[in-house]
C-alpha positions, 0 to 999 in steps of 0.5 A, spaced: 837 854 190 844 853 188 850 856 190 854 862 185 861 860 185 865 867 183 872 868 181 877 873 184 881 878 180 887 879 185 890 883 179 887 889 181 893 894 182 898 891 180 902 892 173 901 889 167 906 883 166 909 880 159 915 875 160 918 879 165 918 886 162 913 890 167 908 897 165 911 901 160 917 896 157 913 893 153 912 898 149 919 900 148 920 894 147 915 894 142 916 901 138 924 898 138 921 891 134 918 896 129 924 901 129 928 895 127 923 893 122 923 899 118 931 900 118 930 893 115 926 895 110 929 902 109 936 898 107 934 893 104 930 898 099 936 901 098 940 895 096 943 894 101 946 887 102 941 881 105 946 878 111 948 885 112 942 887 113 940 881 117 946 881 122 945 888 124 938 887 125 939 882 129 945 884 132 941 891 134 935 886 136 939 882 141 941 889 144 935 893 145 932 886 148 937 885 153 937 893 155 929 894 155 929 887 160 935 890 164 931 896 166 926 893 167 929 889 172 933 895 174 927 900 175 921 897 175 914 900 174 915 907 175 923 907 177 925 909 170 919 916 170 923 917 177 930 917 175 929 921 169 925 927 174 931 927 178 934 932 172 928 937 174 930 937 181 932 944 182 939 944 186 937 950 191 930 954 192 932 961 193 928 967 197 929 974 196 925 976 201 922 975 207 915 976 204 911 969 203 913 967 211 910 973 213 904 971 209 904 965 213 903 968 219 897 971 218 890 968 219 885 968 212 
């Protein structure tokens, strides 16, 4: 019999990567390409200068760039989701009764 040689996938549970951005990066840097697509073909319609349009794509392109890989590399994979739910964090719990620690003590 001949011996089966398999591969390992030792990927398993890591996030996805392109290029350095991790997870969910890619897709805005992705939705923003488009977006600056449209905003060209928008200006460009409209009859707006040509280098205009270019330089403010352009000059818009490199921003986003450089923000998405600089959160990327700031938060991570699920630092940017934990970031924003810190806002819903309330401030303090308030109880106006001692109820539900008098429900605690007794036994179901």
């Amino acid at each position: 019999m001949a011996s089966s040689v398999y591969k390992i996938n030792k990927g398993i549970n890591k996030p996805i990567e392109f290029k350095g951005l991790k997870a969910q990066y890619i897709a805005y840097l992705a939705i923003g390409l488009i977006g600056l697509l449209v905003l060209f073909a928008i200006l460009y319609i409209a009859g707006v200068n040509m280098f205009f349009c270019l330089a403010l794509v352009v000059t818009l392109g490199s921003i986003h760039f450089m923000t998405v890989y600089r959160m990327s590399d700031k938060y991570g994979q699920y630092g940017l989701l934990k970031k924003l739910a810190v806002g819903s964090i309330p401030d303090a719990i308030t109880g106006r009764t001692r109820k539900i620690f008098l429900h605690l003590l007794t036994k179901h």
